[in-house]
N, C-alpha and C positions, 0 to 999 in steps of 0.2 A: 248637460242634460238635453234630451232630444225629448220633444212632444210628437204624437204623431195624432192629424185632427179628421175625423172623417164626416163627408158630408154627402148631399143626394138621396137618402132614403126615405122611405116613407111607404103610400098603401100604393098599390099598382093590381090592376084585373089581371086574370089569367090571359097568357098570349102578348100580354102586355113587354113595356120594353123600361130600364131606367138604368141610370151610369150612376157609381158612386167617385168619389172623388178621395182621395187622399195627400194631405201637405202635411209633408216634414218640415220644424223646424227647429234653431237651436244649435248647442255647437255639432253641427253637421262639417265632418271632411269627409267621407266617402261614405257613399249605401251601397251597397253590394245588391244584396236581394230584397226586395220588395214582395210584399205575398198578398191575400187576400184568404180568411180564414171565415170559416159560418161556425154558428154553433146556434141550432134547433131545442126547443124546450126539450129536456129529458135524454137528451142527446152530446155526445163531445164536440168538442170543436175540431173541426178540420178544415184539411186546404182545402181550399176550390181553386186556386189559382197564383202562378208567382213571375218572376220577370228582373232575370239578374240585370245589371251594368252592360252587360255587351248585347241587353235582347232575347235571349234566348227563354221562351215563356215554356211553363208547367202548366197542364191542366187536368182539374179531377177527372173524372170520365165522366160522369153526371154532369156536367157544364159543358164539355167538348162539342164545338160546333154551335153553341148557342151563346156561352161569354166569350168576351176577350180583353184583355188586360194590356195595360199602355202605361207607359210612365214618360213623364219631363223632366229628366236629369236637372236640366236648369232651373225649373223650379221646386224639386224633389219632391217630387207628384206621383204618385198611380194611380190607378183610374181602373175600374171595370165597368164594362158594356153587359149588360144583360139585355138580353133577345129572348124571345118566345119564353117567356116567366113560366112558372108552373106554381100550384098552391107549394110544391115539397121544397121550393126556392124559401120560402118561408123561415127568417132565422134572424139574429143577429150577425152583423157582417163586421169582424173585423182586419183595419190595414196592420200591418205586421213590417218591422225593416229592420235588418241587418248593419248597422252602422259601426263607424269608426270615428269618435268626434275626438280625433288625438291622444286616446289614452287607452285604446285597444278597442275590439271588437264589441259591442253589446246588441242584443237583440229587445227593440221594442215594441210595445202596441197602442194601437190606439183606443179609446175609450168603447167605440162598438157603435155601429147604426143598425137600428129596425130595417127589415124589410120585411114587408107585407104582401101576399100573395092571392087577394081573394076577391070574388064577386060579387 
């Protein structure tokens, strides 16, 4: 079983900046993709952002140029940077990973952080 635990959210003003963090643990042998997913009241949830094993990052176009997504292989981490917030950043943020803990592929989530967008 794999957890995945997200931390860093909370209220931030508009223009404002905050990173959330995400640690995988558990029978972890390889993540593939790592993501970052929102989901706004009344709304679905979708990407904002993702970041396979070799680097190569995704991002929604709504966040392009303002997030950026990092991960630490070594301690099976990703991390989003959020820049110049806006109130419509306003959501639950979940981490998301593509794992393989020796019994094939399975995709997990994390439980979900507030972010808060307002003055």
């Amino acid at each position: 079983q794999v957890q995945l635990v997200e931390s860093g959210g909370g209220l931030v003003q508009p223009g404002g900046s905050l990173t959330l963090s995400c640690a995988a643990s558990g029978s972890i042998g390889t993540i593939n993709n790592m993501a970052w997913y929102r989901q706004a009241p009344g709304k679905e949830r979708g990407l904002v952002a993702s970041i396979n094993r070799y680097g190569s990052r995704d991002y929604a176009d709504f966040v392009k140029g303002r997030f950026t997504v990092s991960r630490d292989s070594a301690k099976n981490a990703v991390y989003l940077q959020m820049n110049s917030l806006k109130t419509e950043d306003t959501a639950v943020y979940y981490c998301n990973a593509n794992v393989n803990g020796g019994l094939g592929w399975a995709v997990y989530w994390g439980q979900g952080i507030q972010v808060t967008v307002s003055s």
